[in-house]
Backbone bond lengths (Angstrom), bond angles and torsions (degrees), N, CA, C in turn:
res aa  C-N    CA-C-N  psi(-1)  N-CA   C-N-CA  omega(-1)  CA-C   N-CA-C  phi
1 X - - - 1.442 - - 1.527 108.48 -
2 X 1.208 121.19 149.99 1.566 124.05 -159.83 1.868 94.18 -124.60
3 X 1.164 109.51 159.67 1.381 102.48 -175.75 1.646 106.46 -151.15
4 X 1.455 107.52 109.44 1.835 106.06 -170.08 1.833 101.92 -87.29
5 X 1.187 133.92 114.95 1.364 123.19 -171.07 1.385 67.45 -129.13
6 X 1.997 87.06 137.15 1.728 122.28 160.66 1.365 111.05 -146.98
7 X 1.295 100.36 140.26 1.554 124.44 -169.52 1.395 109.54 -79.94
8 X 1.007 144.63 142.93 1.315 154.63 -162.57 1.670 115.94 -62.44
9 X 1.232 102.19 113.03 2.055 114.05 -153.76 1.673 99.42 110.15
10 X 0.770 139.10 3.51 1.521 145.09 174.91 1.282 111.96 68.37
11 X 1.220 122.67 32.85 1.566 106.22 167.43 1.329 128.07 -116.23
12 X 0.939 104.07 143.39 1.827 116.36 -148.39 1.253 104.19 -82.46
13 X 1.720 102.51 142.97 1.435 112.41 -169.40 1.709 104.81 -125.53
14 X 1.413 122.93 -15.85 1.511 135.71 172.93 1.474 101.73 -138.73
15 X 1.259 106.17 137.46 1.750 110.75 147.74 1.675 88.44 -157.72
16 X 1.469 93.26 142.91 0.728 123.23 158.69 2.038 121.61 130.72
17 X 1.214 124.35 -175.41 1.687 121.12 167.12 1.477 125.78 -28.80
18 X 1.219 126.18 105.63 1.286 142.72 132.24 1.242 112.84 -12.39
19 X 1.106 138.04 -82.20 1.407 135.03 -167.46 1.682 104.67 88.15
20 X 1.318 96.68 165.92 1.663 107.29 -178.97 1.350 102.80 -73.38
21 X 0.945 128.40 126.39 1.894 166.60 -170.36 1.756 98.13 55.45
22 X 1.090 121.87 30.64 1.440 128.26 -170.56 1.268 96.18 76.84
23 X 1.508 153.89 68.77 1.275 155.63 117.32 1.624 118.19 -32.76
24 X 1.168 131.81 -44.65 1.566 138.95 166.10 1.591 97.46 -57.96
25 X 0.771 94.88 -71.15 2.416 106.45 -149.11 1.647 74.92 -43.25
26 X 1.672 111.03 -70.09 1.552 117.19 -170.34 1.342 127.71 -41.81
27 X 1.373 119.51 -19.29 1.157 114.32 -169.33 1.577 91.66 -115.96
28 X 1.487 142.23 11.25 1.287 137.60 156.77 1.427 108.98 -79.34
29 X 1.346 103.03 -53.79 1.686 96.25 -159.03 2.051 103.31 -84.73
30 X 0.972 96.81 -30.95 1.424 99.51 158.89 1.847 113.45 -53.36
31 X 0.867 122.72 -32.00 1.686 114.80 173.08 1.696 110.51 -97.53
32 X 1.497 114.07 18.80 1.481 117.54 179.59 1.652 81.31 -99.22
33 X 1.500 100.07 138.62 1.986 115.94 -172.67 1.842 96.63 -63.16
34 X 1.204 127.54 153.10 1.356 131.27 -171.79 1.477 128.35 72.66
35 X 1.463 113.09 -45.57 1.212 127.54 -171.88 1.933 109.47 -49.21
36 X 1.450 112.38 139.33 1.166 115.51 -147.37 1.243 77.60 -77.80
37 X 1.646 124.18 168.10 1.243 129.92 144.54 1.760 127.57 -90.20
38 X 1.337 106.07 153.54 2.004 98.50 -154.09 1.573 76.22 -81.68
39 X 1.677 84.45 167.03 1.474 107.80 -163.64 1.773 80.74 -97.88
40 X 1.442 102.45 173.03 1.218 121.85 -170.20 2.136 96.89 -80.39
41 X 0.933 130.44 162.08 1.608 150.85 -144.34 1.509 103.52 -3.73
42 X 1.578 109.42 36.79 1.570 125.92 171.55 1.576 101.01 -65.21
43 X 0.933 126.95 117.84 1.894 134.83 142.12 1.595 106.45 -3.39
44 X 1.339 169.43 42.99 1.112 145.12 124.94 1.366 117.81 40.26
45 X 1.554 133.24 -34.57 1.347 135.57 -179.00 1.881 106.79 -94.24
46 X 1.758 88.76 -38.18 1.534 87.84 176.04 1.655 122.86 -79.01
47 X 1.286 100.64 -24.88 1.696 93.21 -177.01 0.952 120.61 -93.02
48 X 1.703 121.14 -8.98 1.377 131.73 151.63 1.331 115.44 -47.75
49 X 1.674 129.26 -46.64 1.168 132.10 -165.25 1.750 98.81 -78.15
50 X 1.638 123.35 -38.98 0.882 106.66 161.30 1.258 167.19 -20.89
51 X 2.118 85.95 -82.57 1.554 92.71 160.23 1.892 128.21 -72.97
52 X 1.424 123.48 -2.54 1.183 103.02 166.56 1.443 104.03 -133.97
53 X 1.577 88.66 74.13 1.968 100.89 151.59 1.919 108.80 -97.95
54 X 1.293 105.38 151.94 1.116 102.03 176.16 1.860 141.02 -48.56
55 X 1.265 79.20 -21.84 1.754 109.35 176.62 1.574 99.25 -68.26
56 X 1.595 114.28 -49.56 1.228 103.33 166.44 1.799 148.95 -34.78
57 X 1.474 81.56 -64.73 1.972 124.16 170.47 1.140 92.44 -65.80
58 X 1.720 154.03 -17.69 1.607 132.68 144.84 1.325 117.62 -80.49
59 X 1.395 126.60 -6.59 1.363 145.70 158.56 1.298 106.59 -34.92
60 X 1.001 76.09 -91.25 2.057 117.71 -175.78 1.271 113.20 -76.77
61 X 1.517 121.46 20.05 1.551 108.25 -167.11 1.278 145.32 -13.87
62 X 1.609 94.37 70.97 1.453 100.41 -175.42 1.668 84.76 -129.64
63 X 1.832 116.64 -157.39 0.946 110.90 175.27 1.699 100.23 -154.29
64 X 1.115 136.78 111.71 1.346 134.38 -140.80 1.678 94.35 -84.66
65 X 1.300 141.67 -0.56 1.137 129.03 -179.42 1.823 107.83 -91.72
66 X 1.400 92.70 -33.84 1.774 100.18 166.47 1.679 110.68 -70.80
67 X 1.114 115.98 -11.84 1.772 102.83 -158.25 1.891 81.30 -99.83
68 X 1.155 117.64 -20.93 1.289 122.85 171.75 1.558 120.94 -71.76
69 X 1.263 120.10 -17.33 1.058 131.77 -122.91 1.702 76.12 -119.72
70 X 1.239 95.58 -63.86 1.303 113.33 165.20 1.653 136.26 -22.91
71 X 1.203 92.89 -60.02 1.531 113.87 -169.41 1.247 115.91 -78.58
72 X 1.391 104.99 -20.15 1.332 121.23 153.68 1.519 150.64 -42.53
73 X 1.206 66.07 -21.12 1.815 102.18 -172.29 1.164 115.74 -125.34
74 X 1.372 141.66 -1.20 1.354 155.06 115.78 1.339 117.50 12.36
């Protein structure tokens, strides 16, 4: 299953595989520096919505559509 997540203004912060119990999404934003790590039988849908709210990305002053943006280009 593939999963297009965009941040509000449409710019994309995931595309791509899910993985088995969300293993992909989890193991992206989990290797972004700060980003919390999910708690153990944590929701995957919820801590996704979590860690990239905007409140976050002034957190962490970064901005997860650039760090995407980025990696892209890798």
């Amino acid at each position: 299953m593939q999963l297009l997540l965009m941040k509000q203004g449409g710019q994309e912060l995931y595309v791509g595989p899910l993985g088995h119990h969300s293993s992909h999404l989890i193991s992206y934003f989990e290797g972004i520096h700060g980003v919390n790590k999910i708690k153990d039988a944590y929701n995957p849908t919820t801590w996704m919505l979590e860690v990239t709210t905007s409140i976050k990305e002034m957190e962490l002053g970064i901005d997860f559509a650039e760090v995407y943006t980025f990696i892209l280009f890798i």
